[in-house]
C-alpha positions as CSV (number, residue, x, y, z in Angstrom):
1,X,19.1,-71.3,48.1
2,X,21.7,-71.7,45.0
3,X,20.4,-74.9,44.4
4,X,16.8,-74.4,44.9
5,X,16.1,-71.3,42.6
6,X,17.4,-73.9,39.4
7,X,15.4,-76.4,40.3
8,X,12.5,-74.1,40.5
9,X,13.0,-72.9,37.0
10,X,13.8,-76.2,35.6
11,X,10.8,-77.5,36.6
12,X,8.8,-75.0,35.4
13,X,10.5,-74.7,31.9
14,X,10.1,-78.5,31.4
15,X,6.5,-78.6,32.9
16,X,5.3,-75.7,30.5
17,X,6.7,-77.4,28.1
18,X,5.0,-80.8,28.8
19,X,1.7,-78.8,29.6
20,X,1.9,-77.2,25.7
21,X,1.9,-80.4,24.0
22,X,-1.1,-81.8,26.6
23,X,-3.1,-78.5,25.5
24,X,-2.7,-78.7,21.8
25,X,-3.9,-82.4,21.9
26,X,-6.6,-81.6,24.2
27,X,-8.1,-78.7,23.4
28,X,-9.9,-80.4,20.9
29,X,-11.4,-82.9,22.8
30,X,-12.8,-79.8,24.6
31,X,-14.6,-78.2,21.9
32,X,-16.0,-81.2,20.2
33,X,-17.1,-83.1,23.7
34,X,-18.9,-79.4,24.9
35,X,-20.1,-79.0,21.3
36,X,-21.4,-82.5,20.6
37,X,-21.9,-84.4,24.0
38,X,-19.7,-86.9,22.8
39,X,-17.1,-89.1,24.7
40,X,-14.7,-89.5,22.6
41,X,-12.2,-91.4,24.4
42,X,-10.0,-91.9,21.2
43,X,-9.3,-88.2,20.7
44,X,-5.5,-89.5,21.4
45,X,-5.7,-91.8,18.7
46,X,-5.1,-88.7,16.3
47,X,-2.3,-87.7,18.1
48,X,-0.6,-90.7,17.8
49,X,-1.2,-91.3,13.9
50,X,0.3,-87.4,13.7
51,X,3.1,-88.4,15.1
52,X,3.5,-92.0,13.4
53,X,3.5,-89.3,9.8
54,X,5.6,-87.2,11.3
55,X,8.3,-89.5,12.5
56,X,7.8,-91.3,9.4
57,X,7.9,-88.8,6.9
58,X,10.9,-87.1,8.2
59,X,13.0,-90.4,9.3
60,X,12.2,-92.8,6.3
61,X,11.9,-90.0,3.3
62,X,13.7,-87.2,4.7
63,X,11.0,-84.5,4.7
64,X,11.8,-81.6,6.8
65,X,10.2,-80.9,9.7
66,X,7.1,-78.2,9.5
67,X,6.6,-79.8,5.6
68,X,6.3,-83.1,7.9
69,X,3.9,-81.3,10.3
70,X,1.7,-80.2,7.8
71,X,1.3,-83.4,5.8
72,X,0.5,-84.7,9.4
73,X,-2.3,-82.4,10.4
74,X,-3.6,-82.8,6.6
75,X,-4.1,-86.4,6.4
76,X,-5.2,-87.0,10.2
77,X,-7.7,-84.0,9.8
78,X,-9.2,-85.3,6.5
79,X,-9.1,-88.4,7.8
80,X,-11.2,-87.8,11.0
81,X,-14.0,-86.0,9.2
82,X,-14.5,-89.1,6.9
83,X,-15.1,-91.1,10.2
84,X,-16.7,-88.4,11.8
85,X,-19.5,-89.1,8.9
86,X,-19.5,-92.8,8.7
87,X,-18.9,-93.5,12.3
88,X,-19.3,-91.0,14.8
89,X,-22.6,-89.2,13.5
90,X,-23.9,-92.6,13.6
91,X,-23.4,-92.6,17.6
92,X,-24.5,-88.8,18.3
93,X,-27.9,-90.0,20.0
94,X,-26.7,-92.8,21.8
95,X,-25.8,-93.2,25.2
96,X,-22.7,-92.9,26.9
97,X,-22.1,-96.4,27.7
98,X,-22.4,-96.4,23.9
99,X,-19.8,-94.0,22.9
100,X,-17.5,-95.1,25.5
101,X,-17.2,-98.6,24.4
102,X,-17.3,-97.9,20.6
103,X,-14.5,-95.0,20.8
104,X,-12.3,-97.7,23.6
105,X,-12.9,-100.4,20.7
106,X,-11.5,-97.5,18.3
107,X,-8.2,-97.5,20.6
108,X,-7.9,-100.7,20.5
109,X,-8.1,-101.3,16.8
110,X,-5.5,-98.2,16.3
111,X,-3.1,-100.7,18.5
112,X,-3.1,-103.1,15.7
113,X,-3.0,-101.2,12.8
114,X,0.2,-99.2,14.1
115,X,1.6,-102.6,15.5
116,X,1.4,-103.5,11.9
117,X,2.5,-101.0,10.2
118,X,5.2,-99.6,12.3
119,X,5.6,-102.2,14.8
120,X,6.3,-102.6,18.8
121,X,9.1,-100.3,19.7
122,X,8.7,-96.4,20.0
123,X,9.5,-93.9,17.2
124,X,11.6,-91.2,17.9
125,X,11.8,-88.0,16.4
126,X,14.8,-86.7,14.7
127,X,15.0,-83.1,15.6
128,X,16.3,-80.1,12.7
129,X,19.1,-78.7,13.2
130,X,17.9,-75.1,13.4
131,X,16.1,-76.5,17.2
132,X,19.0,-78.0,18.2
133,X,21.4,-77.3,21.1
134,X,20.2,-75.1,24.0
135,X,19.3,-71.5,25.4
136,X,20.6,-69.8,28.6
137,X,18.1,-68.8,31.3
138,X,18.2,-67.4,34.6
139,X,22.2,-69.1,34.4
140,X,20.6,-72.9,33.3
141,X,20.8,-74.4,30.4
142,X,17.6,-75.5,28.3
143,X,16.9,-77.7,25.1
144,X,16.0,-74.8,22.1
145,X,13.4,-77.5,21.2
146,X,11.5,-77.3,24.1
147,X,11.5,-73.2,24.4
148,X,10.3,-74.1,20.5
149,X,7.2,-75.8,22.2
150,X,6.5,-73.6,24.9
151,X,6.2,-70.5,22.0
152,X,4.2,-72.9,19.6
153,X,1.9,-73.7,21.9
154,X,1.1,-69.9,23.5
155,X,0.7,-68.9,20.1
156,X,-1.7,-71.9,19.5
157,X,-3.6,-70.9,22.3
158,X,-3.5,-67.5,21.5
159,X,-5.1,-68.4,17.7
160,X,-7.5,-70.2,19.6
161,X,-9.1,-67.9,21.3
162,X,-8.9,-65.2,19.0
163,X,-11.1,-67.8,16.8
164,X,-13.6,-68.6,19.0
165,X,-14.0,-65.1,20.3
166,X,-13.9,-63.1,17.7
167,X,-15.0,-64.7,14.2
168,X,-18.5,-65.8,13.0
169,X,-17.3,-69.5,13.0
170,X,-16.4,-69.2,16.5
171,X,-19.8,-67.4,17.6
172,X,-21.1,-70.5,15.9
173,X,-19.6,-72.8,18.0
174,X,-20.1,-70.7,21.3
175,X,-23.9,-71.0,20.5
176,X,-24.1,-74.5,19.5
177,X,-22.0,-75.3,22.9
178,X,-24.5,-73.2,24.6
179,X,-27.8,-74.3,22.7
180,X,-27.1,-76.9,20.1
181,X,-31.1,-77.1,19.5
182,X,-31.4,-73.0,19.3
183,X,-28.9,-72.8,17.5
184,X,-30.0,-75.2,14.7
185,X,-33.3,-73.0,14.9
186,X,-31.8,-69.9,13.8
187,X,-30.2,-71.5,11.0
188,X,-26.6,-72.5,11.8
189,X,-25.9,-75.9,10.0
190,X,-24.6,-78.3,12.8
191,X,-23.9,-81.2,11.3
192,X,-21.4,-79.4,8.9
193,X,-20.3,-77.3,12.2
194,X,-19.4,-80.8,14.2
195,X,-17.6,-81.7,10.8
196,X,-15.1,-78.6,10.7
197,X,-14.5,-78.8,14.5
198,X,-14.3,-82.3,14.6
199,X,-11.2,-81.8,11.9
200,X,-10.6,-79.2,13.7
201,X,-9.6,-81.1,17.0
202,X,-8.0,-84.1,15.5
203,X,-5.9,-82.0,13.4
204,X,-4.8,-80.3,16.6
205,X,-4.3,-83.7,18.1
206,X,-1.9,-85.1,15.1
207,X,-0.1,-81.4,15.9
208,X,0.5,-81.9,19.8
209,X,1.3,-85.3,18.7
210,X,3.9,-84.9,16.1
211,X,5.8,-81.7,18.3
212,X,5.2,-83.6,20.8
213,X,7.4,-87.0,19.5
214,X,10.1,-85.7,21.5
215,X,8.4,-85.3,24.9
216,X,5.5,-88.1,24.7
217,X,7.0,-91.1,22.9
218,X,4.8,-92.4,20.0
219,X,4.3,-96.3,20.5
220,X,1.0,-98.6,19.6
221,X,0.1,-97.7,23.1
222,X,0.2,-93.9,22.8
223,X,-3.6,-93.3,22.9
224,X,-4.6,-95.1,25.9
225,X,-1.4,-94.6,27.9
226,X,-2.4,-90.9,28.0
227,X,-5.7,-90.7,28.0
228,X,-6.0,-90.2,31.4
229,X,-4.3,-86.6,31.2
230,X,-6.0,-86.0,28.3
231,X,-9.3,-86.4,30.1
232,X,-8.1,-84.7,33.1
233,X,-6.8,-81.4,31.4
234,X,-10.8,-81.4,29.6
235,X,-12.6,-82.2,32.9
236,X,-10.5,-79.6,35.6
237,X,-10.6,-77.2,32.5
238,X,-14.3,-77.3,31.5
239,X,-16.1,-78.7,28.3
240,X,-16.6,-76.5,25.5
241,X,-13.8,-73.7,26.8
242,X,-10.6,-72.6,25.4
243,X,-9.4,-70.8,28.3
244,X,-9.5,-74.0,30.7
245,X,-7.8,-76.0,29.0
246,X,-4.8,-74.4,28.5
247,X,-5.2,-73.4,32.7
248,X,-5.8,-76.7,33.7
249,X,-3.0,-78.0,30.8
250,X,-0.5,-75.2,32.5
251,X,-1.4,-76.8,36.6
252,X,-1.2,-80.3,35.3
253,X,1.7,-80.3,33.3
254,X,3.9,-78.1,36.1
255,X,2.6,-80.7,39.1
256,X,2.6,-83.5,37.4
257,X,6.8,-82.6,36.7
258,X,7.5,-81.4,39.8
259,X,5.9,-84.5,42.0
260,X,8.0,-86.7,39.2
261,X,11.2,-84.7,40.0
262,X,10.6,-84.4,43.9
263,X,8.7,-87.6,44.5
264,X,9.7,-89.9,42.3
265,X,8.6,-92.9,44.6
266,X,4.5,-92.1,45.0
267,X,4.6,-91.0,41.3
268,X,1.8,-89.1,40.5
269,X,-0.4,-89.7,43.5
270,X,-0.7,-85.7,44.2
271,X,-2.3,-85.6,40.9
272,X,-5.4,-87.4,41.6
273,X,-5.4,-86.0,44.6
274,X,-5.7,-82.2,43.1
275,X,-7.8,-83.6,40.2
276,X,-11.0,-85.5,42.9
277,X,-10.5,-82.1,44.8
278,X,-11.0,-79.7,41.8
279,X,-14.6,-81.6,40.7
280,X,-15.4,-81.8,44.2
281,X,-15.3,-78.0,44.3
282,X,-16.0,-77.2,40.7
283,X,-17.6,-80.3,38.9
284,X,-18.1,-78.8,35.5
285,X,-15.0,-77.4,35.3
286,X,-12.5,-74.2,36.4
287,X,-14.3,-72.7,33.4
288,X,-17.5,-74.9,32.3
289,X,-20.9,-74.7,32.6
290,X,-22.8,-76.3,35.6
């Protein structure tokens, strides 16, 4: 029993940890799939360039660390809504197949570009001082930086909803999710709607992605090596919700870390397992729409 009670806390503190930074990238991909019906499979691409300028800034020009984040979310944000316009609006009434390949094709292109710029190996992110070291709990030691996640993210969920459920922007976006047709009848200007969220999202993403350097490695292959959870946290969570997410985020993140820790050898086998039996009993979602 001495041993069993650290383990337990261990492996929740690390997997709420891990299941923060998969929230804060996904959660986006929520909103803008439920609001737009699009499948944006390179919703991780963001992530990775926020954590490319992240890493970047802070390890090459010695920017501090929020200063960093910011200039991250900045750029990748401003940066999504320009190919929201040329590229993405372009695809809204096109099929899934469609999307699918042009966003995959998207992944694959970001592979190049960050091959070139940055090259093969993984960045790693140099952490400040002040999140440093480690905190006592329950008698077990913890990294500060990772306590520093779990807060930032709760907070971030917190925000979130608070948005959505209680501002006129976010009773914009409930409606569109709900009616994007009505919704345009009563006056509510979509296409600059899907713009904001759309920044919205991928700023988000370059967030999870640049607090997350330390936990998910940033490499060329970043995008497509986790889209899978990505995709998974939307889909057991529910399209369009706040609230699943950051549910399904919170089961995935504490299962996937505890089948890692206690069987290591079938890897994450249980996973799929929980995920085909979740749709199977609630296909839109613990918290979407049928």
């Amino acid at each position: 029993m001495s041993q069993i009670l650290p383990a337990i806390v261990s492996i929740l503190f690390h997997g709420v940890a891990y299941a923060m930074i998969l929230y804060v990238v996904s959660v986006g991909l929520s909103v803008t799939m439920g609001l737009m019906g699009f499948a944006n499979l390179a919703h991780g691409v963001f992530a990775m360039f926020g954590g490319y300028i992240t890493v970047n800034l802070m390890n090459d020009y010695g920017v501090p660390f929020l200063p960093a984040l910011v200039v991250a979310v900045v750029v990748v944000a401003a940066a999504s809504v320009v190919l929201e316009r040329l590229l993405y609006a372009k695809l809204y009434n096109a099929g899934e197949i469609e999307q699918v390949l042009f966003t995959i094709g998207l992944i694959f292109m970001s592979i190049a570009v960050t091959k070139f710029l940055w090259g093969p190996s993984p960045q790693h992110l140099t952490l400040p001082d002040s999140l440093k070291g480690e905190i006592q709990i329950l008698g077990r030691s913890f990294p500060t930086y990772r306590a520093f996640i779990i807060v930032l993210g709760c907070v971030i969920a917190f925000s979130l909803w608070a948005a959505i459920e209680r501002t006129r922007f976010g009773a914009r976006i409930r409606a569109s999710v709900d009616n994007r047709r009505m919704a345009k009848s009563v006056g509510i200007n979509t296409d600059r709607l899907f713009s904001l969220s759309f920044a919205l999202g991928s700023g988000l993403a370059a967030l999870g992605g640049g607090v997350g350097a330390e936990i998910l490695a940033i490499h060329p292959a970043y995008a497509i090596e986790h889209l899978v959870y990505f995709l998974i946290v939307v889909s057991v969570g529910g399209m369009g919700s706040i609230r699943g997410p950051f549910l399904a985020a919170l089961l995935l993140g504490v299962s996937d870390t505890a089948c890692k820790y206690l069987f290591p050898e079938i890897g994450a086998f249980f996973i799929y397992v929980a995920l085909f039996a979740a749709l199977l009993w609630r296909p839109a979602g613990l918290f979407g729409r049928a």
